[in-house]
C-alpha positions in Angstrom: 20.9 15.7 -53.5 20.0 14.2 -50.0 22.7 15.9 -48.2 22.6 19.5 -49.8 22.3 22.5 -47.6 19.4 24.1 -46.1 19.4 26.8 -48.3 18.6 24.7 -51.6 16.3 21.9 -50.0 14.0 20.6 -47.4 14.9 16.7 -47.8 13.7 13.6 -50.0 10.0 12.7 -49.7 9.7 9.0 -49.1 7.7 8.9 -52.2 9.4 10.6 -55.5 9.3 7.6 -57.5 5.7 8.5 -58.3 5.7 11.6 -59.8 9.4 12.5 -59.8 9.3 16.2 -61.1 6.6 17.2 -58.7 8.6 16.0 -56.2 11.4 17.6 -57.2 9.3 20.9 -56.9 8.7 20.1 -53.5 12.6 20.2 -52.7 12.8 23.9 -53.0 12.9 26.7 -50.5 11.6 30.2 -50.7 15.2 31.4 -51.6 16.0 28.8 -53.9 12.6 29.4 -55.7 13.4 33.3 -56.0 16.5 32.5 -57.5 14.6 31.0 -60.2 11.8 33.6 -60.4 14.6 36.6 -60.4 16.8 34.5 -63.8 13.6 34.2 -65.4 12.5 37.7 -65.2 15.8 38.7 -66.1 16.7 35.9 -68.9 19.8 34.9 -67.5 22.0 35.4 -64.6 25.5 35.0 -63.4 27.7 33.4 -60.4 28.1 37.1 -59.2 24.4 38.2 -59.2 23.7 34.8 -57.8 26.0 35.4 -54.9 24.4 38.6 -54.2 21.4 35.9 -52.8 23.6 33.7 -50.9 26.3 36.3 -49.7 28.8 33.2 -50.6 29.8 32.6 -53.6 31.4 28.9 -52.9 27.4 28.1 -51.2 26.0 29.6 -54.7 28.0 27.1 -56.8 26.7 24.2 -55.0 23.3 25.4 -55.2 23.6 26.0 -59.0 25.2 22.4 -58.9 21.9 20.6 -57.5 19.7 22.8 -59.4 21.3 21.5 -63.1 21.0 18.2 -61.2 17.3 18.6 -61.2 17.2 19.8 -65.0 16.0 23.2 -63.4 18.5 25.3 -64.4 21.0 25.5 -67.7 24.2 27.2 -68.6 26.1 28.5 -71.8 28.8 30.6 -72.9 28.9 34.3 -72.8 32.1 34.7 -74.6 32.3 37.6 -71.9 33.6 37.7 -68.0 32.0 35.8 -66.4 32.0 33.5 -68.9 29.1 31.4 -67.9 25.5 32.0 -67.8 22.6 30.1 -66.2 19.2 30.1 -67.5 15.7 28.3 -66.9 14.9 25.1 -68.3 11.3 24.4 -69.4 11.2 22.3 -66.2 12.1 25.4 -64.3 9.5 27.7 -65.6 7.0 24.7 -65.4 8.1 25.0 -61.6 7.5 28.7 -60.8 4.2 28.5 -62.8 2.8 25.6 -60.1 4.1 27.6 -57.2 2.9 30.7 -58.5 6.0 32.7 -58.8 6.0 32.9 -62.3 5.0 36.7 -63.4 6.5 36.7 -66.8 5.1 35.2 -70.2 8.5 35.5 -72.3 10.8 32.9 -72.0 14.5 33.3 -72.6 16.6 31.5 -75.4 20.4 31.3 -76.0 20.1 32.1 -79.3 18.9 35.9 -78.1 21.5 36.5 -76.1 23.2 40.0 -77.0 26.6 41.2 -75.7 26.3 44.4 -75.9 23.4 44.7 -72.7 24.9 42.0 -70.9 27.1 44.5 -68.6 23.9 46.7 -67.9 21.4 44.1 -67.4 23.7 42.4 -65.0 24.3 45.5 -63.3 20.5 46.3 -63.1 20.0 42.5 -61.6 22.3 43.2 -58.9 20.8 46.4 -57.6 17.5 44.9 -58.1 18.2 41.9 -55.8 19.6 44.6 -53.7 16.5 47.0 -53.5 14.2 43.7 -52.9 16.0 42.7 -49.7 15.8 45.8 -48.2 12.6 46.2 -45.7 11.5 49.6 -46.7 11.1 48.7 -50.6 8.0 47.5 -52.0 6.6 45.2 -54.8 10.0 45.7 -56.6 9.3 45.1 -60.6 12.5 44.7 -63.4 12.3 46.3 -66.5 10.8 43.0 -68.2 7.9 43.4 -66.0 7.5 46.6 -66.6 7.5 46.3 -70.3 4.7 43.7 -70.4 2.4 45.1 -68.3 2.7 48.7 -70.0 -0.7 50.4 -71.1 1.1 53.1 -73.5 3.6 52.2 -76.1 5.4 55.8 -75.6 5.6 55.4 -71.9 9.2 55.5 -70.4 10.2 52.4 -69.2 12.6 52.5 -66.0 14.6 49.8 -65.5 12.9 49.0 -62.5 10.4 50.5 -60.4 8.7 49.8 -56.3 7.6 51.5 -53.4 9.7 53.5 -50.7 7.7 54.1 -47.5 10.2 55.3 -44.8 8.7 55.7 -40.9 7.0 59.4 -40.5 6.0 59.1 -44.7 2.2 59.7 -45.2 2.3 57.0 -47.9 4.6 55.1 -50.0 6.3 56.9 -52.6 6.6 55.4 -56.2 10.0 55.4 -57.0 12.2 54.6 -61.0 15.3 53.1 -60.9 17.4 54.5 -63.9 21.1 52.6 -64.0 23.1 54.6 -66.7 26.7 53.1 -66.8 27.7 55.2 -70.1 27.7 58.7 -70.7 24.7 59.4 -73.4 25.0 62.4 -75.5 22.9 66.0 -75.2 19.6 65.1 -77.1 19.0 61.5 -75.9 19.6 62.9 -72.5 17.4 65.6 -73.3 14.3 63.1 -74.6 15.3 60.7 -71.5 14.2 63.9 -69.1 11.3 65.1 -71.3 10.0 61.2 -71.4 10.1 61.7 -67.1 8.3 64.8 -66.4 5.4 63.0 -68.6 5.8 60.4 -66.0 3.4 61.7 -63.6 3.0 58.5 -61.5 6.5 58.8 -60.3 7.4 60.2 -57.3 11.2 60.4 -57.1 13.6 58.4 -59.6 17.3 56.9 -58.2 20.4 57.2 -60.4 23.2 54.4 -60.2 25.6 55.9 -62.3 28.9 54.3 -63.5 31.3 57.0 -62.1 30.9 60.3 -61.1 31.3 62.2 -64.2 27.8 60.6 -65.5 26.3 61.8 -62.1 27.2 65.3 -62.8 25.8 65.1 -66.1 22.5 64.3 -65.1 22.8 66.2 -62.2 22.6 69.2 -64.7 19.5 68.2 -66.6 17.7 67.5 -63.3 18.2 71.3 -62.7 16.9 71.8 -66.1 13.4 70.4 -65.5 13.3 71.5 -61.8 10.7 73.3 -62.6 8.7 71.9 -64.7 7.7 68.8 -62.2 7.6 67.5 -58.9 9.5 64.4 -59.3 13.2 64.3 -56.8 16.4 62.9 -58.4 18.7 61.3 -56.5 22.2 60.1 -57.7 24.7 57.3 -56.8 27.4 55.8 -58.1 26.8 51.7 -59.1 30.2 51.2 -56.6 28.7 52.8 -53.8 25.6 50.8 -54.2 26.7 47.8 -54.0 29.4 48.4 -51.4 27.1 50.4 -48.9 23.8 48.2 -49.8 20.9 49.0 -47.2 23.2 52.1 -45.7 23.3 53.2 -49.2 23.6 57.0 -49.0 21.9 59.1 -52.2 22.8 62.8 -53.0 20.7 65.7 -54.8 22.3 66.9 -57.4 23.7 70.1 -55.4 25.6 67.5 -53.2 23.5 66.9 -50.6 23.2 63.1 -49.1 20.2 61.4 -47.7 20.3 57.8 -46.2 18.0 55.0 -47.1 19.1 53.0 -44.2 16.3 51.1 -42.9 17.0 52.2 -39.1 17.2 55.5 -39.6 16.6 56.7 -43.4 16.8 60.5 -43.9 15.5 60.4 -47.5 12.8 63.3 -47.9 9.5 62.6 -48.9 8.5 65.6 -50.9 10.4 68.1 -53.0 12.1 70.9 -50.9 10.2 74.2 -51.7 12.4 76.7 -53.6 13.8 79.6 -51.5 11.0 82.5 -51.5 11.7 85.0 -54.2 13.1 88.1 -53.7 11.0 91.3 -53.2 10.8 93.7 -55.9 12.5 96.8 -55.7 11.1 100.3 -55.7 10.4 101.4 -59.7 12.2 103.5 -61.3 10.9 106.5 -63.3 10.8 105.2 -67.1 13.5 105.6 -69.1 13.2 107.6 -72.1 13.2 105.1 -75.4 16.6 104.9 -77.4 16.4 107.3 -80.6 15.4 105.5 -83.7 18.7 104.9 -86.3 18.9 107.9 -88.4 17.6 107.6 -91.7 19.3 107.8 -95.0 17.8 111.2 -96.1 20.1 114.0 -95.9 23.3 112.2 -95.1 26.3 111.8 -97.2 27.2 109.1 -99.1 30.4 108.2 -96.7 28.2 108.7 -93.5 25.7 105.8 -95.5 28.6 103.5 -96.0 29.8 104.0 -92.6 26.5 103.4 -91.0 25.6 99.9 -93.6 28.8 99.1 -92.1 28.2 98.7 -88.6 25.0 96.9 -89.3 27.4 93.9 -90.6 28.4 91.1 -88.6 31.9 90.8 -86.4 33.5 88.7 -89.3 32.6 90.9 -92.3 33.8 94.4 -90.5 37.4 92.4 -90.0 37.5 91.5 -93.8 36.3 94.4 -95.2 38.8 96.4 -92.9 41.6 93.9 -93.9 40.7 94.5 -97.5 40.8 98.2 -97.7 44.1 98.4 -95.0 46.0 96.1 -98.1 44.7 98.0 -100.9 45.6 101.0 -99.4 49.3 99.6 -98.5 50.3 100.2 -102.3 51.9 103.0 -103.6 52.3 104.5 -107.2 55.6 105.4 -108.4 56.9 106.7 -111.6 60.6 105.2 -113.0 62.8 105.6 -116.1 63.7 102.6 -117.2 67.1 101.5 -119.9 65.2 103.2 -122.7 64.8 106.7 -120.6 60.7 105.9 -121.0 58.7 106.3 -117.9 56.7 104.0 -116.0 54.8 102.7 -113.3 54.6 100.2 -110.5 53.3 99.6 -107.0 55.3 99.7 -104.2 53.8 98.3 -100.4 54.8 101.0 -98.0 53.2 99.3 -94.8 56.1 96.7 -94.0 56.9 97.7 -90.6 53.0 97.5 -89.7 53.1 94.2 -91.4 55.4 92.6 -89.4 53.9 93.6 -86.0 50.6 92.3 -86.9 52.3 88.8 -88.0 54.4 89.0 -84.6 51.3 89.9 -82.7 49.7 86.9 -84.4 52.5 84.8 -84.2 52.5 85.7 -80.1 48.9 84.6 -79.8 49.1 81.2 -82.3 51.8 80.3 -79.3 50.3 81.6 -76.4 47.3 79.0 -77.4 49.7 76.3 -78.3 51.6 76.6 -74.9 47.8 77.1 -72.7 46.6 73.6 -74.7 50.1 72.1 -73.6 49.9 73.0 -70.4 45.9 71.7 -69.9 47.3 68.4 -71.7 50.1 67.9 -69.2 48.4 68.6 -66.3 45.4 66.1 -67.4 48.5 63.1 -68.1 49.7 63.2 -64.9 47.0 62.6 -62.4 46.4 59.1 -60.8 44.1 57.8 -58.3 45.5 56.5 -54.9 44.4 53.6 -52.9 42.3 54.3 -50.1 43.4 52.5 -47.0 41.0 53.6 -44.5 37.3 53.3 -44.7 34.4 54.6 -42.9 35.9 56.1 -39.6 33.5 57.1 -36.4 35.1 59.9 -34.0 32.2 61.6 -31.6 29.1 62.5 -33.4 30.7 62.1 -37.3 30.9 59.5 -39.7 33.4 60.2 -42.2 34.0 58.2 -45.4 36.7 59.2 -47.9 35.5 58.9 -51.1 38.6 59.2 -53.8 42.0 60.8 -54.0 44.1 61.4 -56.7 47.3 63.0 -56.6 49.6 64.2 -59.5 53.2 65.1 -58.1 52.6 68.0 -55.3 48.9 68.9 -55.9 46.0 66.6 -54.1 42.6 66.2 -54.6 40.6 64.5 -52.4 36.7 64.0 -51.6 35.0 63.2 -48.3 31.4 62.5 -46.9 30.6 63.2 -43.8 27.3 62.2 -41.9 25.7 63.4 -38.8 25.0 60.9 -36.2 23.9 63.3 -33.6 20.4 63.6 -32.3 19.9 67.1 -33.4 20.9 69.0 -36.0 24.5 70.6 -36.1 26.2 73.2 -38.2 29.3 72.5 -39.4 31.7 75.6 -39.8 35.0 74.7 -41.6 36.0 71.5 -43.0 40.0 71.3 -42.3 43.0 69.0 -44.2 46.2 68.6 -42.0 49.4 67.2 -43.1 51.7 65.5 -40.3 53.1 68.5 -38.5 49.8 70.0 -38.3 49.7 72.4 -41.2 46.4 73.0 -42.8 46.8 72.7 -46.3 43.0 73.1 -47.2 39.7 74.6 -45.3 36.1 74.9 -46.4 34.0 77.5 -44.9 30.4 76.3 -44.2 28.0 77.9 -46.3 24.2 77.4 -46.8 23.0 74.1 -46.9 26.4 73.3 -46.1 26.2 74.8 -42.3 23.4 73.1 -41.3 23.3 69.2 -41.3 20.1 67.4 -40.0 20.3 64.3 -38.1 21.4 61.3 -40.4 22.3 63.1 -43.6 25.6 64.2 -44.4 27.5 66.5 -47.0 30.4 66.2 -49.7 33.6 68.3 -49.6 35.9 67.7 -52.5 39.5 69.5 -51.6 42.4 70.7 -53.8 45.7 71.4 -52.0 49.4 70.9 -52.2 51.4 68.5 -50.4 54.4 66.5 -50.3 55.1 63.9 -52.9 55.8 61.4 -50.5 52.8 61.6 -48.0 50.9 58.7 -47.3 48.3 60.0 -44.0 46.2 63.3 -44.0 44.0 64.5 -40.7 40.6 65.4 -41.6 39.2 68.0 -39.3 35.3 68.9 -39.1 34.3 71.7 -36.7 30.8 71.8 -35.7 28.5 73.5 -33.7 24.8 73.9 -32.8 24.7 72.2 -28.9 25.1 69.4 -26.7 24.5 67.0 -29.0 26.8 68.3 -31.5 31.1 67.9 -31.6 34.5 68.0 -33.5 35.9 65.4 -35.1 39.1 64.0 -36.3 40.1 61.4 -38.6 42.7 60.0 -40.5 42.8 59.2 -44.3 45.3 56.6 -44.7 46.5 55.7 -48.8 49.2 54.2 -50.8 
């Protein structure tokens, strides 16, 4: 342990035969000792959200290697990917607790370990460690710490929670992280949302969402309670978040991005007034009040039946009128049979009707069919592409291509693009070129839309046709507003 790197320890006293485990203590750095503090407030960690600290993976094993050395650190078996999992000895938590690091009373056991939260936990570790570096976030705090020092026992618990002060803000904002990798149903979503507009010492909550799908889910039920608080939502996707890290980019939930980067963070910090409501218009004489329903006296019995008729539901009116259209089918009919007797039987006289009902139903049953065909096949056959390019600067526009998927001719593809002008542009048309220069897709600039402020951008998703066999698009952003403000063009290169 003499020779280990800088980033584990300081060097050997001269005198650790006397007191060898507070020695050891001694060895550690700041980032050595917040790896410890971050696995113990999180129970365990693994070689992945320890690398996220080191930014090398090959430096994070030797680390781990020194700190089992010094019986600080333990490992077992997750039966999972990764497979190993490093924990605190007593020795390590007796270590935070004399450098007064140690901010959590529970301590973690194997023998508690679940499977079935390891994938989120680890996934709310890694954006934690992410949101600590970063120099505009505040006294960050993981769930664990949140659940001990709660005052309520019906208080929602975020899985994380700090303070966002971006330059120009009045004061820090108090901001929930919420990572939701699964798609929950309608009523737990529901009480989720309910349990956050109680939350009134939350300014704004962050989203990291598995995929895109979950985003627009909750995207929806932050519209729903809109009104009913001040808190801003803001989404993400949990690949974004770790890819982009400090020049992680967060969208509202009608699309809009906002940057957290800490040079130049566009993130609001209050909720955008709604637009102002429309003026009434002029009043209209009143309108005389409908007649009540005629009442039963003096009508006749057929004009009562029709009218207890109508006051039936859609269902009923169809069987009764199916009922009485077969009874009425049959026909009477008087015959002499071998003994020259007469008699009776029923005849149906309606048989032509019949069979254009069953072929009018028979037309519909496979109209359906072939519609639910059709919606299956075109659902089998798309597949996402392989992105070759990534972000790509031209002038005053940043563009990122965010997915495309393609499913023999058609194309869908999705795009953020962020101002990097000093002023405020609008953008008029977004544009997708094939080779040859054909436009095979163009968004008009609407609203919001038009008019991008410095630093934040906007999402275009495009649906076009094009050859099976392409493998470059040009992506074409037309923008005005001044000086300051220019075209661009880029390429979005795939497999």
């Amino acid at each position: 342990m003499k020779e280990t790197e800088n980033d584990l320890v300081e060097g050997l006293g001269e005198e650790q035969e006397k007191d060898r485990e507070k020695e050891d203590s001694k060895l550690l750095t700041e980032k050595t000792v917040r790896l410890l503090r971050v696995i113990a407030e999180h129970g365990y960690l693994t070689i992945n959200e320890i690398g996220f600290i080191y930014r090398h993976q090959t430096h994070a094993y030797r680390v781990l290697k020194g700190l089992k050395d010094l019986n600080l650190v333990g490992e077992f078996d997750t039966t999972l990917r990764p497979r190993t999992g490093y924990f605190l000895r007593a020795k390590g938590y007796r270590t935070l607790r004399e450098r007064g690091q140690l901010r959590l009373k529970r301590r973690f056991d194997t023998r508690e370990f679940k499977t079935f939260i390891f994938t989120h936990r680890m996934a709310c570790a890694k954006v934690g460690i992410m949101l600590e570096d970063h120099p505009l976030v505040k006294d960050f705090l993981p769930e664990s710490l949140l659940w001990e020092r709660r005052k309520d026992a019906d208080e929602k618990l975020c899985d994380g929670e700090f303070l966002f002060k971006a330059p120009g803000w009045e004061q820090a904002r108090r901001v929930g992280l919420e990572v939701e990798l699964t798609l929950k149903n309608s009523e737990k979503l529901r009480e989720s949302f309910e349990s956050f507009i109680r939350r009134r010492d939350l300014d704004q909550v962050w989203w990291v969402c598995g995929n895109p799908t979950i985003a627009k889910a909750l995207g929806y039920w932050i519209g729903r309670i809109r009104r009913h608080t001040e808190q801003q939502h803001f989404l993400c996707t949990l690949e974004e978040a770790l890819k982009t890290q400090h020049q992680l980019g967060l969208h509202d939930r009608l699309g809009q991005l906002y940057s957290i980067a800490p040079d130049n963070p566009t993130l609001p910090e209050m909720i955008e007034p709604d637009p102002p409501p429309i003026p009434p218009k002029a009043e209209l004489p009143p309108v005389a009040p409908a007649p009540p329903p005629p009442s039963a006296v003096g009508m006749s019995p057929a004009e009562i039946r029709s009218w207890r008729n109508l006051e039936r539901p859609l269902w009923a009116r169809v069987l009764v009128f199916a009922w009485r259209w077969l009874r009425e089918s049959w026909r009477e009919e008087k015959y002499q049979d071998e003994s020259y007797m007469w008699q009776s039987r029923f005849r149906f006289t309606r048989w032509r009707e019949f069979w254009i009902v069953a072929a009018v139903l028979a037309f519909w049953q496979l109209a359906l069919l072939a519609e639910y065909w059709l919606r299956y096949q075109e659902g089998k056959g798309w597949r996402e592409r392989t992105l070759l390019s990534g972000e790509v600067r031209d002038r005053r526009w940043s563009i990122r291509p965010v997915f495309l998927a393609s499913k023999g001719h058609s194309y869908r593809l999705a795009l953020d693009g962020f101002n990097e002008a000093d002023a405020s542009c609008d953008l008029d048309s977004v544009r997708i070129k094939v080779p040859g220069g054909v436009v095979v897709s163009e968004i008009i600039g609407t609203g919001k839309f038009r008019h991008v402020r410095p630093g934040s951008g906007v999402r275009t998703v495009h649906d076009f046709e094009a050859s099976p066999k392409s493998r470059r698009f040009l992506a074409v952003y037309t923008a005005t507003g001044g000086r300051f403000c220019a075209s661009a063009v880029v390429p979005v290169e795939f497999k």
